[in-house]
C-alpha positions in Angstrom: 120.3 -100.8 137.9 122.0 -100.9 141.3 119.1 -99.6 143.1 116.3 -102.4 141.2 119.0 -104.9 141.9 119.9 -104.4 145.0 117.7 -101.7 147.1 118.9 -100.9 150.2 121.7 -103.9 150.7 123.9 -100.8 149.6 124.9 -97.6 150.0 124.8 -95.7 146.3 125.6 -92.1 146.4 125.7 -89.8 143.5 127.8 -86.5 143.7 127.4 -83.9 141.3 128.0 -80.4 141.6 124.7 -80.2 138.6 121.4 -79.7 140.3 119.7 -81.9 137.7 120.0 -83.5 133.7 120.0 -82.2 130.0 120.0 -84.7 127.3 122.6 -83.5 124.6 120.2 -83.2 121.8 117.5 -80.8 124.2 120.5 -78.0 123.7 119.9 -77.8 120.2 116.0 -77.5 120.8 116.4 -74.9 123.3 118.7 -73.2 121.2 116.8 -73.1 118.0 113.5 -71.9 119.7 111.5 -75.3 120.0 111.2 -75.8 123.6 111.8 -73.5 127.0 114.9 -74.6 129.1 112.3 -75.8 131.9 110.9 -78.1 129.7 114.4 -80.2 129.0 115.8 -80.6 132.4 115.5 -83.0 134.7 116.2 -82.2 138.4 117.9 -84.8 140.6 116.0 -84.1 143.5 113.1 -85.9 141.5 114.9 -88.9 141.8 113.8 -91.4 144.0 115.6 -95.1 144.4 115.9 -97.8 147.1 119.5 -97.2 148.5 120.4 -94.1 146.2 121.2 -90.6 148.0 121.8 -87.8 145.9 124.3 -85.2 147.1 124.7 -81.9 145.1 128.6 -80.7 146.2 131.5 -79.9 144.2 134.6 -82.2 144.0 137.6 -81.1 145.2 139.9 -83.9 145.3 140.1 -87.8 144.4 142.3 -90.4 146.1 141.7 -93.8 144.1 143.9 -95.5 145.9 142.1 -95.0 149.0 138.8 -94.9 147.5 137.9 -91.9 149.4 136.4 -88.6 147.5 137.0 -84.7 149.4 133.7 -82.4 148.3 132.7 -79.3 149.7 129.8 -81.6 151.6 132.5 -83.7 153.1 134.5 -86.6 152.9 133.2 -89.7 150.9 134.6 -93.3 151.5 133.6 -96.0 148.9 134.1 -99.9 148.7 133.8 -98.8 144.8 134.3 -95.6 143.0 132.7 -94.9 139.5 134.5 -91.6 138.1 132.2 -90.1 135.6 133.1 -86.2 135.8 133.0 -86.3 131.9 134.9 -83.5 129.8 135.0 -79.6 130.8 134.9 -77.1 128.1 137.8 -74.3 127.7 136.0 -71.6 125.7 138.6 -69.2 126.7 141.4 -71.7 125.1 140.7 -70.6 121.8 141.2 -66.5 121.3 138.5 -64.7 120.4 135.6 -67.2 121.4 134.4 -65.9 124.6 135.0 -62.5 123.2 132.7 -62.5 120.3 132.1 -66.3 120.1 129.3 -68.7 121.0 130.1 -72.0 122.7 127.1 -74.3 122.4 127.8 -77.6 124.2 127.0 -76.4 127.6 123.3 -76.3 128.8 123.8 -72.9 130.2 125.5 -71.0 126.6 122.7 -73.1 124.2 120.5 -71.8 126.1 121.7 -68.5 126.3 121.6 -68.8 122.3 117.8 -69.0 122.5 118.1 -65.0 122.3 120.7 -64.7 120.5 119.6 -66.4 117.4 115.9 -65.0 118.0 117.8 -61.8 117.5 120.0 -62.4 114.4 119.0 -60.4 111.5 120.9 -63.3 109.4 124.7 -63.4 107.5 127.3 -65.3 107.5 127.5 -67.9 110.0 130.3 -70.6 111.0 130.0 -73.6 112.8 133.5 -74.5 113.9 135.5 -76.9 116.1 138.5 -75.7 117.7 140.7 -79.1 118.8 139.8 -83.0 119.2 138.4 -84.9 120.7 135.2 -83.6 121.2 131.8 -85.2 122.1 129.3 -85.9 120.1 131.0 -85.9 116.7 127.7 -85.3 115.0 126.6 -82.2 116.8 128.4 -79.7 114.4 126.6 -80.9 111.8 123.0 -81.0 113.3 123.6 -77.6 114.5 124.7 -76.4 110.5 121.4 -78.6 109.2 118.9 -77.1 111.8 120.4 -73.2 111.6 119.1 -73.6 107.9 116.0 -74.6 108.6 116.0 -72.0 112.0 117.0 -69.3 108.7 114.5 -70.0 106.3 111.8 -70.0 108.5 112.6 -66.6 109.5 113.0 -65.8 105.7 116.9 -64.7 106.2 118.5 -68.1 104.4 118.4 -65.9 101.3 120.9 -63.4 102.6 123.0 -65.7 104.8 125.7 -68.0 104.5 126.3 -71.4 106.7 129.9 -72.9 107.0 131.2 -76.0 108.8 134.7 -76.3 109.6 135.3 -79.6 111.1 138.6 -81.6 112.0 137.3 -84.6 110.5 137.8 -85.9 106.7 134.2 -86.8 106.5 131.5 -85.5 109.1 131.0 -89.2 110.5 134.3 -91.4 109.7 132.9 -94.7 111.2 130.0 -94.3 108.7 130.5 -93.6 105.2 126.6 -94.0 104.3 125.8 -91.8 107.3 129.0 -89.1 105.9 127.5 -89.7 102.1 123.8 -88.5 103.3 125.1 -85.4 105.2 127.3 -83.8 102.7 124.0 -84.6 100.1 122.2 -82.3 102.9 125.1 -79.6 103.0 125.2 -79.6 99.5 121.2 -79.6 99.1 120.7 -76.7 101.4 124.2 -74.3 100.0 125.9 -75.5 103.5 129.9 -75.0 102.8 131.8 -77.8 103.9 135.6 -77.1 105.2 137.0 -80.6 106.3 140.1 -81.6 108.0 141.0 -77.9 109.6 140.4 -77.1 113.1 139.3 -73.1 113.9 142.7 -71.7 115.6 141.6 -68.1 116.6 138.9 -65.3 116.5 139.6 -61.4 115.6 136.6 -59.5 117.2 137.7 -56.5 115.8 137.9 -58.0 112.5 135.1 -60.8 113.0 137.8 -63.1 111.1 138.0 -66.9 112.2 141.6 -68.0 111.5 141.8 -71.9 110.9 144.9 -74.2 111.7 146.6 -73.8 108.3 146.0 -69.8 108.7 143.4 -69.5 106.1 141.0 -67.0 107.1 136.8 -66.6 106.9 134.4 -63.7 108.0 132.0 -64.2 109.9 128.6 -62.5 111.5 127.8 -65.3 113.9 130.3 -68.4 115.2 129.0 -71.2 117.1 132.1 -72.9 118.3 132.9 -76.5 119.6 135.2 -75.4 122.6 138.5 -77.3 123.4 137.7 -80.1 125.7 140.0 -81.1 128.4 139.9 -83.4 131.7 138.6 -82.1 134.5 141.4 -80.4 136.6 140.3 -82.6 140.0 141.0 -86.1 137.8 144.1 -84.5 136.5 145.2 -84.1 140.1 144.5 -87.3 141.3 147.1 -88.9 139.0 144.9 -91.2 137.1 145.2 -90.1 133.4 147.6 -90.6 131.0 147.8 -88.4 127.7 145.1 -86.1 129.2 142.2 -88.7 129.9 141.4 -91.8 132.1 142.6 -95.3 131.2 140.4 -98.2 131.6 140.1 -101.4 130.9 138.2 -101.6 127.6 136.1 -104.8 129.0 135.5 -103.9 131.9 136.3 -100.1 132.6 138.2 -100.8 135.9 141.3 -98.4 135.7 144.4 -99.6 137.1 143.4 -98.4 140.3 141.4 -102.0 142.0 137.5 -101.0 142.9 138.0 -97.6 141.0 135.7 -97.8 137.4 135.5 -94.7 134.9 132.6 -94.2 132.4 131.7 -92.0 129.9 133.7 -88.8 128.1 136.4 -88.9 131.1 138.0 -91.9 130.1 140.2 -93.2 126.7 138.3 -96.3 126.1 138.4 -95.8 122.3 134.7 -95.0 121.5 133.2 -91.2 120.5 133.2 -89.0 123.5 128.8 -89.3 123.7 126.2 -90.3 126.4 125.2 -93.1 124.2 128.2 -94.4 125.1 128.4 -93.7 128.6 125.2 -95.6 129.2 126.6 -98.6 128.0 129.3 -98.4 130.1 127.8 -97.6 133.0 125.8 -101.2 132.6 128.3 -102.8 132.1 129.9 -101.6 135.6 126.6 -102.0 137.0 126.4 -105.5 135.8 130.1 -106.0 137.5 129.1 -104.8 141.0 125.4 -106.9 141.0 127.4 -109.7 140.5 130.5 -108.8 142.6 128.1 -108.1 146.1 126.3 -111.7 145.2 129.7 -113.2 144.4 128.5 -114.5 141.2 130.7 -114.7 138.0 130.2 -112.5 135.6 130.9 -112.6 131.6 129.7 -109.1 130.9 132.2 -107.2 129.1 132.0 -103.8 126.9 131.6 -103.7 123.4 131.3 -100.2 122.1 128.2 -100.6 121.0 126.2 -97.6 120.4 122.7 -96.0 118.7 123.6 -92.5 117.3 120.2 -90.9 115.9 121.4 -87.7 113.7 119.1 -84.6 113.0 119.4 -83.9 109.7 116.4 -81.1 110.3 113.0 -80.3 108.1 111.9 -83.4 110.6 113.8 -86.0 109.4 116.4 -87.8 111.8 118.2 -90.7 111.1 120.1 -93.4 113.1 123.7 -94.9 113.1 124.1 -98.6 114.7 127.9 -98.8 115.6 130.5 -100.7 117.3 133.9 -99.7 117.8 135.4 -103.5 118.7 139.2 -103.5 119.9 141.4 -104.1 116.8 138.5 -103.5 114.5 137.8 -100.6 111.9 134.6 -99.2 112.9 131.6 -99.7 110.8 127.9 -98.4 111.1 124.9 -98.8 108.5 122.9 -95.5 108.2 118.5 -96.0 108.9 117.0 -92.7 107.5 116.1 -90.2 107.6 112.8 -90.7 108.3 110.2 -89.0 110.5 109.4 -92.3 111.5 113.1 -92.7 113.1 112.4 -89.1 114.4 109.5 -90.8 116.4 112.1 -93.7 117.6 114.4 -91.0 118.9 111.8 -89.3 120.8 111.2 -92.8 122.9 114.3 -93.0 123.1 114.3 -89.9 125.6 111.0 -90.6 127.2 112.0 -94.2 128.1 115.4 -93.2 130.0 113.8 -90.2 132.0 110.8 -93.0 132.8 113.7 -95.4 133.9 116.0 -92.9 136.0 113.5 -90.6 137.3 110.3 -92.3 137.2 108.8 -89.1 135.1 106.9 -89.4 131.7 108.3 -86.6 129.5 108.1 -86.1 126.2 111.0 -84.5 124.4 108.9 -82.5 122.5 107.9 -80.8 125.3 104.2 -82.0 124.9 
């Protein structure tokens, strides 16, 4: 948005220690065998904008109040800083998990999976999250929905089981219609449903996930949501509170003047996802046009957000929410359809078009 508005009247540079970008839903297809890893990412040297420079470097320290980032490329001075490290994953927080666990909410471990699954002979499997928040509140569910389908294919469903154990009272609390039609699918397709507990440990010599309230299950295979945490270089810089960002829920300025923060880093009060994140970011993007033309501005955030929801056998559906300030959040469920399984795949297409100029198809065709 910067670079269409405003080309080369200024200096954007993106730093990211990531050589390029995987949507979160291409992990599951990797994962489950539909696609290659090549075929889901999207390398930032493709991208090519009017005052944008790309700069692959690790962070190594923040000072917001003088705007100035420290990277392994150097010392970066801004007139604005947007902070969008996003959460890191602790596998090793939880015992057990590296050990004889499988984390899936990198790029690199689902797509280490790939194998792994092609090589599971089948039997009792667990999908479990380990401590809250964590992104994509969906995901555990999709994953339990398409590891049937990735089972019966294979003809093992027969002599398998499929848990979920999930922190959450429902699988999607700002939807009941969208929570009513997945526990229909779990219950259609003999997936157990353990709400409200949190997996606390793993025995590998026992292969025995231990939740919160010490209840214990067996397991064969455990595909684990990994304890999320801020990154250790925002921690340092003194700009959380309570272990993430604060922002300004309008405008997503933190306390610090010029300094912005988007996305899973920050406590804004919406579901750590890139849906999300997008709007956000336009919303700062919208703040700065307007800023360098010294025009007013009445953009403001509303938590508005389009979650699409694999509920597998081809059918996807879609959640329309907003989480408004001082309001419970609500969202109607569309599907599932294969029709809204069509909608999600422009949905893809049309942001890599946008941010790297690319056509891509996320079904790899």
């Amino acid at each position: 948005m910067l670079s269409e508005a405003l080309g080369d009247e200024v200096e954007v540079v993106l730093i990211d220690q990531a050589e390029g970008f995987v949507f979160g839903f291409s992990k599951l297809d990797v994962m489950f065998g539909r696609l290659r890893s090549d075929q889901v990412f999207h390398p930032y040297a493709d991208l090519a904008k009017a005052g944008v420079r790309f700069v692959q470097t690790t962070i190594r320290s923040i000072d917001p109040t003088a705007r100035q980032v420290d990277t392994d490329a150097g010392t970066f001075h801004g007139d604005v800083v947007v902070l969008a490290l996003g959460a890191d994953l602790d596998p090793s927080a939880t015992p057990g998990l590296v050990e004889v666990g499988h984390e899936f909410y990198t790029p690199e471990s689902a797509f280490l999976l790939r194998d792994v699954l092609a090589a599971f002979p089948g039997g009792r499997v667990i999908v479990g999250v380990t401590s809250t928040p964590f992104k994509c509140p969906p995901a555990p569910s999709e994953a339990a929905l398409l590891m049937h389908d990735f089972l019966s294919e294979r003809g093992l469903r027969g002599h398998s089981t499929i848990s979920l154990v999930m922190p959450l009272g429902v699988p999607i609390p700002p939807s009941p219609a969208a929570s009513a039609a997945l526990l229909r699918a779990f219950a259609e397709r003999g997936i157990s449903w353990h709400p409200e507990r949190l997996v606390d440990r793993l025995d590998p010599e026992r292969m025995v996930a231990t939740f919160s309230d010490g209840d214990e299950m067996p397991f064969d295979l455990f595909l684990g949501v990994p304890r999320h945490k801020v990154p250790k270089v925002v921690e340092e810089s003194g700009m959380t509170e309570e272990g993430w960002v604060p922002v300004n829920p309008l405008t997503l300025e933190t306390r610090f003047p010029g300094v912005f923060a988007v996305g899973d880093v920050t406590s804004v009060g919406t579901p750590k996802a890139g849906i999300f994140a997008e709007g956000q970011a336009t919303i700062v993007a919208e703040q700065l046009i307007a800023r360098h033309r010294v025009h007013p501005t009445t953009s403001t955030y509303e938590g508005r957000g389009t979650c699409y929801l694999e509920f597998g056998q081809d059918q996807v559906g879609k959640v329309n929410v907003m989480f408004s300030s001082g309001q419970t959040p609500a969202g109607e469920l569309e599907g599932p359809s294969e029709l809204i399984a069509a909608e999600k795949s422009s949905f893809g297409s049309s942001r890599i078009q946008r941010w790297f100029d690319r056509v891509w198809s996320p079904q790899g065709e």
